[in-house]
C-alpha positions as CSV (number, residue, x, y, z in Angstrom):
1,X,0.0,0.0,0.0
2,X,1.5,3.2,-0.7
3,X,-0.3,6.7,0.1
4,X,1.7,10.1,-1.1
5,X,5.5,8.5,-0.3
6,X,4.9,6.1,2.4
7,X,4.8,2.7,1.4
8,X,3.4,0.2,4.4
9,X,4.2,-3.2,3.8
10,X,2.1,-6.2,5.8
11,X,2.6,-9.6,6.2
12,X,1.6,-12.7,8.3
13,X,3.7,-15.4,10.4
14,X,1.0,-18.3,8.8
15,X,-1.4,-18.7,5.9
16,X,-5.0,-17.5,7.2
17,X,-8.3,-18.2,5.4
18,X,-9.2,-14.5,3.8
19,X,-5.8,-13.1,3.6
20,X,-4.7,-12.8,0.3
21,X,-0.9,-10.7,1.3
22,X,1.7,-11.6,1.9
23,X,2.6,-14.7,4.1
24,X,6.2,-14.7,5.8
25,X,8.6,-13.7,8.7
26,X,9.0,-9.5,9.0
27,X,13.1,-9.9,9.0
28,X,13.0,-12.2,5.9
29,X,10.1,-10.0,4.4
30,X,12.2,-6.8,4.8
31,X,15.8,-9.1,3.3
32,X,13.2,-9.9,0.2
33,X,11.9,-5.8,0.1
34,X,15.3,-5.1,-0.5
35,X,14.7,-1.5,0.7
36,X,16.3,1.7,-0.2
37,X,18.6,2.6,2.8
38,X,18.2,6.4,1.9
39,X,14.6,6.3,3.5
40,X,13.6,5.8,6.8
41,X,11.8,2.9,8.5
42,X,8.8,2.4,11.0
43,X,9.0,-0.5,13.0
44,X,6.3,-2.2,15.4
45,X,5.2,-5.0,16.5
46,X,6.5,-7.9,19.2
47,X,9.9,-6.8,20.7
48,X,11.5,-10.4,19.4
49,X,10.6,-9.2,16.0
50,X,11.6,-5.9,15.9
51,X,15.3,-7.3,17.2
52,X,15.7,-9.3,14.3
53,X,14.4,-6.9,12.0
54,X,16.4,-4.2,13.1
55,X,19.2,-7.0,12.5
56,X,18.2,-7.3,8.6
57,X,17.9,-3.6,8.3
58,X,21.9,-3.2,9.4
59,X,22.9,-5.8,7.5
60,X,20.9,-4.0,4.5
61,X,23.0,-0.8,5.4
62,X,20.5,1.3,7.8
63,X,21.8,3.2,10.7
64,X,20.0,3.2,13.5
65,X,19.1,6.5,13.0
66,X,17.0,5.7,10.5
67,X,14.7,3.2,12.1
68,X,12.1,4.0,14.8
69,X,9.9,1.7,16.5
70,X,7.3,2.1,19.3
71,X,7.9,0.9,23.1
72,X,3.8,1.0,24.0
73,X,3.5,-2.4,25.1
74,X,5.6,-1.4,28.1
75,X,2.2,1.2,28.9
76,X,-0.2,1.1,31.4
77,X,-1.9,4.2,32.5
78,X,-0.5,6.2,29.3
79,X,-0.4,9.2,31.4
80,X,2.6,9.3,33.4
81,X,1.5,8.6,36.7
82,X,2.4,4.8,37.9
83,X,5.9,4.4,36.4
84,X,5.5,1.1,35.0
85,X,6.7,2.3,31.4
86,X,9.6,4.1,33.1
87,X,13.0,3.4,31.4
88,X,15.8,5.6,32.9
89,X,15.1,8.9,32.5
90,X,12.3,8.4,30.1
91,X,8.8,7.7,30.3
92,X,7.7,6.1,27.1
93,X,3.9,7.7,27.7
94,X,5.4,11.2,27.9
95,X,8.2,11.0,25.8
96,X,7.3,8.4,23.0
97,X,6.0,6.0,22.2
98,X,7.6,6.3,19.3
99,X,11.5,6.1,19.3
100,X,14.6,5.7,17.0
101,X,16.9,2.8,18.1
102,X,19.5,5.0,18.4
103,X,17.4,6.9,21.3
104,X,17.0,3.3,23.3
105,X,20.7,2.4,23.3
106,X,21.0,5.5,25.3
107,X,18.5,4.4,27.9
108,X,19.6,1.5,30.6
109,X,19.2,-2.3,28.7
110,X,16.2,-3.3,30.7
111,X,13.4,-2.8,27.5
């Protein structure tokens, strides 16, 4: 799907009665992509997979200034008041959730 320079690209782990997209794993489906490494790249979904997609995408040649993925499954209230998505100095309610890698690696290695 592409709407005025963004091009969204979906796939699924197994085949599923009604979907007629693609059928595959995200870090092989971004190898197959073979994306242009001057753009930038929008990541979500399961922590496990973003790892390994964020893998493919530096072996592709993307910095990880150019990738940003979202840390909301780590939120609870979304407001700021009980801490639980607290990492370092950052709440990810107040301050993302949306976040480029390079962002994270500054933050302690507990996400």
């Amino acid at each position: 799907m592409t709407t005025e320079g963004v091009n969204v690209h979906l796939t699924i782990d197994r085949e599923q009665e009604g979907w007629d997209g693609h059928v595959g794993f995200v870090p092989n489906y971004v190898k197959e992509l073979n994306p242009d490494v001057g753009k930038t790249v929008l990541v979500c979904g399961p922590p496990i997979m973003i790892k390994f997609t964020l893998a493919g995408l530096k072996e592709l040649g993307f910095t990880e200034e150019q990738v940003y993925t979202t840390m909301e499954l780590r939120m609870k209230c979304g407001v700021g008041k009980c801490g639980r998505c607290n990492i370092g100095s950052k709440y990810v309610c107040k301050d993302g959730p949306v976040f480029r890698f390079d962002q994270l690696d500054e933050l302690p290695n507990e996400y």
